[in-house]
Structure formats: C-alpha cells, structure tokens
VEXTORTOR-290566 format. One record per residue: residue in one letter; x, y, z of N, C-alpha, C in turn. Coordinates in pm, 1 decimal. Last residue first. Layout:
% VEXTORTOR-290566
SITE  residu      n.xx      n.yy      n.zz     ca.xx     ca.yy     ca.zz      c.xx      c.yy      c.zz
SITE       A         X         Y         Z         X         Y         Z         X         Y         Z
...
% end
This chain:
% VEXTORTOR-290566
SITE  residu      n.xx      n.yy      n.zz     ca.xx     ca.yy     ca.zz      c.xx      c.yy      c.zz
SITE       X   -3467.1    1973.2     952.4   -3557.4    2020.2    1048.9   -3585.5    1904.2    1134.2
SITE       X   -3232.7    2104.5     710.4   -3270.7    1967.0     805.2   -3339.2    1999.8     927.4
SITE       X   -3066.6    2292.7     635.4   -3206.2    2273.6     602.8   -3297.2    2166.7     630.2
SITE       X   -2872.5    2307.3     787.0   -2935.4    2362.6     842.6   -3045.0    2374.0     736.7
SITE       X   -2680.0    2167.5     589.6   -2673.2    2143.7     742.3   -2815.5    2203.6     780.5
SITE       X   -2746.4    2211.2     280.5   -2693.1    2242.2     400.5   -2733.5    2170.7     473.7
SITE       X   -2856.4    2016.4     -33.6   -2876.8    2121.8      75.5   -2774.7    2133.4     164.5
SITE       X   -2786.3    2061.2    -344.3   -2788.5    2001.0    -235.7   -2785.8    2123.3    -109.1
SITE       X   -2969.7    2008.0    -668.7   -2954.7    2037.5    -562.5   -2909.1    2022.5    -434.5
SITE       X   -2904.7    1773.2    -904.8   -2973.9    1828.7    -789.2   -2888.0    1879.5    -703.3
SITE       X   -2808.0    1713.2   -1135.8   -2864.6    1813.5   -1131.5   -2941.9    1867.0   -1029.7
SITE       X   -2689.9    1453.6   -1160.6   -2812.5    1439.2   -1167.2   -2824.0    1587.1   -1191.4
SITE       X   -2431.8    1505.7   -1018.5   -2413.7    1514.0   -1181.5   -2544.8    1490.9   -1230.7
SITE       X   -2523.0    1585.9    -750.7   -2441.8    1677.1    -839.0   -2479.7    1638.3   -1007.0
SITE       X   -2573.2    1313.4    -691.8   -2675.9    1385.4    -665.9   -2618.1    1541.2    -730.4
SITE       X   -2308.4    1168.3    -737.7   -2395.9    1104.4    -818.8   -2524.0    1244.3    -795.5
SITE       X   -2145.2    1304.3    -546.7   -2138.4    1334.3    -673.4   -2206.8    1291.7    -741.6
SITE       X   -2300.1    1235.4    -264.3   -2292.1    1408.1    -341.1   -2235.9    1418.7    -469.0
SITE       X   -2235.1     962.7    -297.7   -2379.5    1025.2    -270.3   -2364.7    1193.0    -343.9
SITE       X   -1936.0     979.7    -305.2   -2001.5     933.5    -377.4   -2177.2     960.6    -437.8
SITE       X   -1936.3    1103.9     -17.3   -1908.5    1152.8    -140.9   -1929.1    1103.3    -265.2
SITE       X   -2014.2     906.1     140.8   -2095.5     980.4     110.3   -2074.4    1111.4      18.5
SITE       X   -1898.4     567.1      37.7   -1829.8     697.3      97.0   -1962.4     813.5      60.2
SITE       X   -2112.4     309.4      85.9   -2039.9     388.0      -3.0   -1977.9     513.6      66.7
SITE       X   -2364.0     130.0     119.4   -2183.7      62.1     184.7   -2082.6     153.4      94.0
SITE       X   -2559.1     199.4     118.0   -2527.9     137.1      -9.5   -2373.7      87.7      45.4
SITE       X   -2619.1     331.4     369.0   -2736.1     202.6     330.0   -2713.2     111.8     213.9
SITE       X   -2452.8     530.4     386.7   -2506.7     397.5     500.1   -2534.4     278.5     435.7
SITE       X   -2552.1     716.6     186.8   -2447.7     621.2     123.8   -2443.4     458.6     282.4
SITE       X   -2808.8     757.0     327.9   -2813.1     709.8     238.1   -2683.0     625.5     154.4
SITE       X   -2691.6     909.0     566.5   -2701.6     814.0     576.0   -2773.2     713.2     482.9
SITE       X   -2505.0    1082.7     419.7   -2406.2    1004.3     524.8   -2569.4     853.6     511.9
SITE       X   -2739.6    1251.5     320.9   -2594.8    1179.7     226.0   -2559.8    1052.9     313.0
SITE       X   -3021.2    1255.7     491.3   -2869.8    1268.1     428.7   -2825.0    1209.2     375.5
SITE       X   -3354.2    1262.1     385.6   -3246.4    1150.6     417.6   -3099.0    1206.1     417.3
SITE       X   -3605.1    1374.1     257.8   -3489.7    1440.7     328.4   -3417.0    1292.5     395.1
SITE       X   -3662.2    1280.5      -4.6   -3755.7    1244.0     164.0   -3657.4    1274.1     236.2
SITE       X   -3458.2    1345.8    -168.6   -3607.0    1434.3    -164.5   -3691.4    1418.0     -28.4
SITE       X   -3310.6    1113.8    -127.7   -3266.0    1246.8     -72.4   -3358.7    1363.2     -76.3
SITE       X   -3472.3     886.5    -220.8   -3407.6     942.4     -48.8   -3378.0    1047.7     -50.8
SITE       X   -3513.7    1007.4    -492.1   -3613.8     947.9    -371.1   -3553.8     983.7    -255.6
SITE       X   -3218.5     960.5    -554.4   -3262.4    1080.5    -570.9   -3407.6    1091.5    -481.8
SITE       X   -3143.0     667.1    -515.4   -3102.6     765.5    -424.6   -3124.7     928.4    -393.5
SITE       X   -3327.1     587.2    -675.3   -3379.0     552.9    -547.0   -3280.9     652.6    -439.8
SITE       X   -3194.0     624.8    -907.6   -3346.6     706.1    -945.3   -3391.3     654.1    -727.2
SITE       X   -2976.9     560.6    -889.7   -2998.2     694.5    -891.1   -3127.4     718.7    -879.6
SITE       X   -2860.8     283.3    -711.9   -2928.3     314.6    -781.2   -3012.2     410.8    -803.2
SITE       X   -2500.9     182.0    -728.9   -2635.0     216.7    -675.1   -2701.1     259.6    -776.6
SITE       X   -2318.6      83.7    -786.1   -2361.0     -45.2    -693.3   -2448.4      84.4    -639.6
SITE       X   -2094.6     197.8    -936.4   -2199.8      78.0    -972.7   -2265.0      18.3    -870.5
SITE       X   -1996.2     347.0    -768.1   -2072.5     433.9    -841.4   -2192.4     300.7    -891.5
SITE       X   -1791.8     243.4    -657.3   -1886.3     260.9    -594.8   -2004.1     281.2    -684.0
SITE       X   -1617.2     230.3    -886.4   -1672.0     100.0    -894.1   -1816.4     168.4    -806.7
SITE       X   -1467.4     457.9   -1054.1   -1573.5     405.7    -973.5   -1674.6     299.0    -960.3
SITE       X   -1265.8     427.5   -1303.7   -1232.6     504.9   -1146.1   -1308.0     507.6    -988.6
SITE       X   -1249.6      99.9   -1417.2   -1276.4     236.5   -1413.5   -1222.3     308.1   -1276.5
SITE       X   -1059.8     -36.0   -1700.3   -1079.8     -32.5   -1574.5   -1118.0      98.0   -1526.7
SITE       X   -1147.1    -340.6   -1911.7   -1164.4    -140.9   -1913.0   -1200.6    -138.0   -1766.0
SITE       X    -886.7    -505.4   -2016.8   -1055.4    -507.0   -1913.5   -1056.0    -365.9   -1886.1
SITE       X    -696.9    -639.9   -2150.7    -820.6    -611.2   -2202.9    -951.8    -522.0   -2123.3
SITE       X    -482.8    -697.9   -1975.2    -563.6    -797.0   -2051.1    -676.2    -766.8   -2111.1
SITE       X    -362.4    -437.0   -1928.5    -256.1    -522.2   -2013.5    -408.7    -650.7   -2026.3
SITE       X    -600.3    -361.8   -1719.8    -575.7    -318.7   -1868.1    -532.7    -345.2   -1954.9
SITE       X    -523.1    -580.2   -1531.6    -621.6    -534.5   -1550.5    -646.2    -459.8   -1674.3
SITE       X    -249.0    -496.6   -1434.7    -274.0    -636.7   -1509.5    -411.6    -610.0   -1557.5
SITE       X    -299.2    -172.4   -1347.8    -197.6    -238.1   -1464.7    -232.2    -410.5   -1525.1
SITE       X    -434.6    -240.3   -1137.0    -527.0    -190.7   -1259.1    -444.1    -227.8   -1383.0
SITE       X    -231.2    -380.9   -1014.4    -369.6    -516.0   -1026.1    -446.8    -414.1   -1123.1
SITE       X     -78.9    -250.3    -978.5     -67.4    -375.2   -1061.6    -153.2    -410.0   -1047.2
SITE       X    -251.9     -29.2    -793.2    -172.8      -3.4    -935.5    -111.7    -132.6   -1036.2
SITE       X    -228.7    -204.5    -550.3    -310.5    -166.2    -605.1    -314.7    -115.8    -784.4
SITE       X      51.2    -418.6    -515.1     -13.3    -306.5    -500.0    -167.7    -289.2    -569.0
SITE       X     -79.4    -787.6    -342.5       8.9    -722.0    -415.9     -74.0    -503.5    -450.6
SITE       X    -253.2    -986.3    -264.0     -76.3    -952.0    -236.0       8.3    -866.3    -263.1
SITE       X    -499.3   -1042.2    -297.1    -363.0   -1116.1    -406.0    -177.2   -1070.4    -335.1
SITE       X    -635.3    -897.6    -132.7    -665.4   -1024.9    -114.5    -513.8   -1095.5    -211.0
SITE       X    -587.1    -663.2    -216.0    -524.3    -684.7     -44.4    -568.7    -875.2     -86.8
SITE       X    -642.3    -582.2    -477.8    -520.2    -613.7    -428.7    -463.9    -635.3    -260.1
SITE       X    -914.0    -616.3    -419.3    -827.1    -710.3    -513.9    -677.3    -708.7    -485.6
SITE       X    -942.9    -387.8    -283.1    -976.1    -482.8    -257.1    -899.9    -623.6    -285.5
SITE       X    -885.9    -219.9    -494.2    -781.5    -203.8    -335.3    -828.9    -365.4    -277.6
SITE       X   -1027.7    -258.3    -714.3    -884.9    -267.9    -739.6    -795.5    -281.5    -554.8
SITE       X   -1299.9    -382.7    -578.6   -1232.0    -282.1    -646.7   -1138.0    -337.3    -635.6
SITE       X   -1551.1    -657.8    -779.4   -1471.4    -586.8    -630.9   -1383.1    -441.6    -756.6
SITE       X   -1765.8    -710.6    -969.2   -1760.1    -565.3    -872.5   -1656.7    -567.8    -782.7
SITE       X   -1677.1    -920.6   -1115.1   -1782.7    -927.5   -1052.8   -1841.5    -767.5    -935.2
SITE       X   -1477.4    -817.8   -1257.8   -1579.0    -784.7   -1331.1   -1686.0    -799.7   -1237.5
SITE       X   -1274.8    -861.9   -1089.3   -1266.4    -740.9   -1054.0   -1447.7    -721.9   -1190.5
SITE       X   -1296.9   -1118.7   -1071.2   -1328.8   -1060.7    -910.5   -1351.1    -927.4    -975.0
SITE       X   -1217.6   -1239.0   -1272.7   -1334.6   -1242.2   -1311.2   -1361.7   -1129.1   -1132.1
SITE       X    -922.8   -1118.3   -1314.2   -1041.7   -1021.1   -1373.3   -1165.4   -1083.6   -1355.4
SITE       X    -827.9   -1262.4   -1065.0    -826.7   -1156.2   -1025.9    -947.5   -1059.5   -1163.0
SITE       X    -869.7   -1549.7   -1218.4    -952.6   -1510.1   -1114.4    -961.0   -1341.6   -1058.1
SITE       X    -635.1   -1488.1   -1415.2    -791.7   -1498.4   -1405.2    -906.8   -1486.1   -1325.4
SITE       X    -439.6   -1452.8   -1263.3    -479.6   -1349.7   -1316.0    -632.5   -1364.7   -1369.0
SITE       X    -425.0   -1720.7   -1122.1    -462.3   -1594.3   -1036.2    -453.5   -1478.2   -1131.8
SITE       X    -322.8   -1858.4   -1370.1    -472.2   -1869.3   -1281.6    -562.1   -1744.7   -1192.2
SITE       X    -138.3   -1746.1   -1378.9    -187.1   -1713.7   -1534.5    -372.3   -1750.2   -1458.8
SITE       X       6.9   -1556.2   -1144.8      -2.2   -1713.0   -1211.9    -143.8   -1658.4   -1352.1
SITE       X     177.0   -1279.8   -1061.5      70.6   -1399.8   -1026.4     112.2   -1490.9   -1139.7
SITE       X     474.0   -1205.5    -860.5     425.1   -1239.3    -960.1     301.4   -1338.7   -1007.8
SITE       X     578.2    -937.6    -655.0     482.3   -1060.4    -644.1     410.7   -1060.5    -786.5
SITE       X     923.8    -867.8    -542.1     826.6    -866.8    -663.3     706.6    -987.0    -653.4
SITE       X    1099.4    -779.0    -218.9    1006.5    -858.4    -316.9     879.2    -876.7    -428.9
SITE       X    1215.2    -455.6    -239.4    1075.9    -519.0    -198.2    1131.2    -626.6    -303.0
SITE       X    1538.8    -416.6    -100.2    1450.0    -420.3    -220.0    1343.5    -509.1    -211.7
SITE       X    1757.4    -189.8      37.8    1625.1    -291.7       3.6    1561.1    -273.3    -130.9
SITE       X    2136.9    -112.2      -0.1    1980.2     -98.3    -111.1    1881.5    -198.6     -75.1
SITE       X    2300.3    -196.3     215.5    2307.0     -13.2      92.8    2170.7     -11.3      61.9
SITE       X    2360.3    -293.0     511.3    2245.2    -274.9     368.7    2286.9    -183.2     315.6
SITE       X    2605.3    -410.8     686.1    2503.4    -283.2     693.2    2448.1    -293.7     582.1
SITE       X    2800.3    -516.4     967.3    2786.3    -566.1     774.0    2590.8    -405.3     805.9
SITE       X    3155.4    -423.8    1092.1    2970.9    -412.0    1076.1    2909.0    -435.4    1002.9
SITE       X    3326.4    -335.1    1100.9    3338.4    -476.6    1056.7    3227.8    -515.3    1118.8
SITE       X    3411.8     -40.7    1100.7    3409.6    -142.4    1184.6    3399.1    -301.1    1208.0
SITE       X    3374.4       9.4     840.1    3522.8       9.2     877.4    3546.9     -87.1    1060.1
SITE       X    3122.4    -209.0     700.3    3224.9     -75.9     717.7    3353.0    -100.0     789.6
SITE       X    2992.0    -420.0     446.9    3135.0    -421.5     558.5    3175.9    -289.0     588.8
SITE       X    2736.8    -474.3     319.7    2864.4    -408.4     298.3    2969.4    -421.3     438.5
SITE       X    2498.0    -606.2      76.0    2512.4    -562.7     192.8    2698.8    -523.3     186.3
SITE       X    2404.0    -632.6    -194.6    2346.8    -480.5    -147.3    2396.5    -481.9     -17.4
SITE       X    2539.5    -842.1    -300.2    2599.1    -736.6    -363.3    2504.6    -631.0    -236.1
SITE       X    2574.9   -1059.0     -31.3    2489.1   -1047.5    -150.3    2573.6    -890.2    -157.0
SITE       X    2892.3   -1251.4      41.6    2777.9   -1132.0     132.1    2711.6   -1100.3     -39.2
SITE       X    3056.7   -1490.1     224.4    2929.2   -1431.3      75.0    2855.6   -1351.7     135.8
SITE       X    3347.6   -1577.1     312.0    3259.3   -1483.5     321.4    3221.8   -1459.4     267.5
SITE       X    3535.0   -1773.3     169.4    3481.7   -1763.8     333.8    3397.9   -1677.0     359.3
SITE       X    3579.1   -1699.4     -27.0    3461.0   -1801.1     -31.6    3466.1   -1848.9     119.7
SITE       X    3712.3   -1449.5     -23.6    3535.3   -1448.9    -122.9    3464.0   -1598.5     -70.8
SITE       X    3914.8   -1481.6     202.4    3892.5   -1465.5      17.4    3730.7   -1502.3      66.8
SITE       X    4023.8   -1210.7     422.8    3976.2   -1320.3     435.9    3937.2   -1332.9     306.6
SITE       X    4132.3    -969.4     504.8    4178.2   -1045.0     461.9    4134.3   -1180.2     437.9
SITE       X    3872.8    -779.4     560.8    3962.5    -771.8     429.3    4033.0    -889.4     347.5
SITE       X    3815.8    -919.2     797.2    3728.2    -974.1     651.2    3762.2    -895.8     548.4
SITE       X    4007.7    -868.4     944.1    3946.1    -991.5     946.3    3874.0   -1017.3     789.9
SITE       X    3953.0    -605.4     934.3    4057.6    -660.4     882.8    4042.6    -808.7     857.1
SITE       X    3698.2    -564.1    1094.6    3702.7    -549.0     964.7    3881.0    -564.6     884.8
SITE       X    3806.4    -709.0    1342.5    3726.2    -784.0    1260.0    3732.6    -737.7    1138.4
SITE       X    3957.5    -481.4    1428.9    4051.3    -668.4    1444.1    3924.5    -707.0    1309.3
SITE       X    3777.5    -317.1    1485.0    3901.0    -296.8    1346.7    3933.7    -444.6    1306.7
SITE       X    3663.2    -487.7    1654.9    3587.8    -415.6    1574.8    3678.0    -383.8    1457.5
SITE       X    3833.0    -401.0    1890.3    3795.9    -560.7    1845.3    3695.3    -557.7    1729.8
SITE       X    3901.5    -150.3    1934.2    4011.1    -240.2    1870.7    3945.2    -369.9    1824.4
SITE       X    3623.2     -93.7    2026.8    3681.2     -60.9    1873.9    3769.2    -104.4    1832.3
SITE       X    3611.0    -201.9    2263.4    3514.6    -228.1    2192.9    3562.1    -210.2    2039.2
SITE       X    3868.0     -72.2    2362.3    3897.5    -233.4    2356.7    3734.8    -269.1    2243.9
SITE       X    3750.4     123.0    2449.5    3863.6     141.7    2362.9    3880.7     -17.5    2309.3
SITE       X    3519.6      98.1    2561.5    3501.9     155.8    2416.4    3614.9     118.9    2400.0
SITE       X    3697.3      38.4    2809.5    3571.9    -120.6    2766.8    3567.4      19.5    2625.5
SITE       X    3817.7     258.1    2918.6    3861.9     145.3    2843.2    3826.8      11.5    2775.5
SITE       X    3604.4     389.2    2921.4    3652.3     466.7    2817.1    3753.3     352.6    2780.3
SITE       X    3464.3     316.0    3145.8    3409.3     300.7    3056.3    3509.0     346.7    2889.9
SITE       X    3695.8     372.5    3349.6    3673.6     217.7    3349.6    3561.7     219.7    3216.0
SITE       X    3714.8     623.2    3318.8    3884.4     564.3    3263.8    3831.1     403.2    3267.8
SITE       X    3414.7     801.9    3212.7    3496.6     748.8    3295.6    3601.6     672.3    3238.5
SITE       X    3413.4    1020.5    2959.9    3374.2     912.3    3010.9    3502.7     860.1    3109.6
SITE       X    3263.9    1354.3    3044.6    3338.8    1251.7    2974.9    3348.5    1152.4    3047.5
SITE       X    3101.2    1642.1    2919.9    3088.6    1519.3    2995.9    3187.0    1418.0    2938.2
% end
C-alpha cells in the first residue's frame, strides 16, 4: 500500500519541518533552550524522556509521629500508607528506623481466640466469623490451625 502523491507530499514537507527544527536546536546555545538532564531532542526535533522519576515523599518529624502513634493504635502499614502518601514498605522502614517492632499481623490483633474457637464449634464458617471481625478469612483458618483445631470441609455443614 502506498501513499498517495497528495499525502506523501504533506509527510515529505512534515519531516523537512521537523529536521528544520532539530537543527534549530543544535544550533541554538544552552540559554535559549533548558531542557532538564532526563529529557532529549531526537533527530526530529521531538523532545522525549530518557528516565522518570517518581517524586520522593518526605515526612516531617510531626507526621512521623503521628504515623507511629496510628500504627501503635492498630492501623496497618497499607493503611498508613494510603493516608501519608507514600509506599507501604517506608512506612514499615520508618517504623523500625524508630524503634517500633513491626509485625506481619496486625489482623491477628483484633481478635479474640477463645470467642473465635466458640464460633467455630457452633458451626459458624470462617467467611462468616472473620465477617464479624472485619478480617480476611484466612486469618480465621490460621488463628484456628495454630490453636490445634480442626477444620472442617464444605460438606460438614448441614
């Protein structure tokens, strides 16, 4: 397929005016044109990115405080870090760099075994016992695992 003689002369004229420019800004000095080190000029006289780079979010000596009294009061680390701005992994990283023993389960604190072992004897599922604690029901099957109980199937539910 090729291009028509009325489209092939609008490209041809598109690229002469395109060279015109990246000559343009060969010849042109440094203080007619600031371009930051990561952007670039190709041959067309196209400016184009080499390297993004996320913005670094640095807290305040305040917002690090507040972020360990949030994270002692029970939030989690994902939590903490959607409310501050920032990844998850810096907020366990600031979190350890100040002292604060950070764990792997917060869920885990916010129930209570001897009531979730009850429910699950009064046949209750997982799904809807972690329901009731605002927890992933895997949580439910590992706290009812490391107790020593038993878990049932699908089909011991009548």
């Amino acid at each position: 397929m090729e291009l028509s003689a009325l489209n092939s002369n609008h490209l041809d004229a598109v690229i002469r005016f395109k060279k015109s420019l990246a000559a343009d800004m060969e010849s042109a000095t440094p203080t007619d044109i600031i371009l930051p080190a990561e952007r670039k000029v190709n041959g067309y006289g196209e400016i184009y990115i080499s390297k993004m780079q996320q913005k670094q979010k640095r807290l305040t000596e305040d917002e690090i405080r507040l972020l360990i009294a949030g994270y002692q009061a029970g939030k989690s680390t994902y939590t903490l870090a959607s409310e501050f701005g920032c990844h998850r992994q810096a907020v366990s990283e600031l979190l350890r760099k100040h002292g604060v023993n950070v764990t792997k389960c917060t869920a885990r604190k916010r129930l209570n075994v001897t009531d979730v072992i009850s429910m699950y004897e009064a046949m209750h599922t997982t799904a809807e016992i972690a329901k009731s604690y605002g927890v992933n029901p895997n949580v439910i099957l590992r706290c009812l695992r490391e107790q020593g109980i038993a878990i049932r199937g699908r089909w011991d539910y009548s």
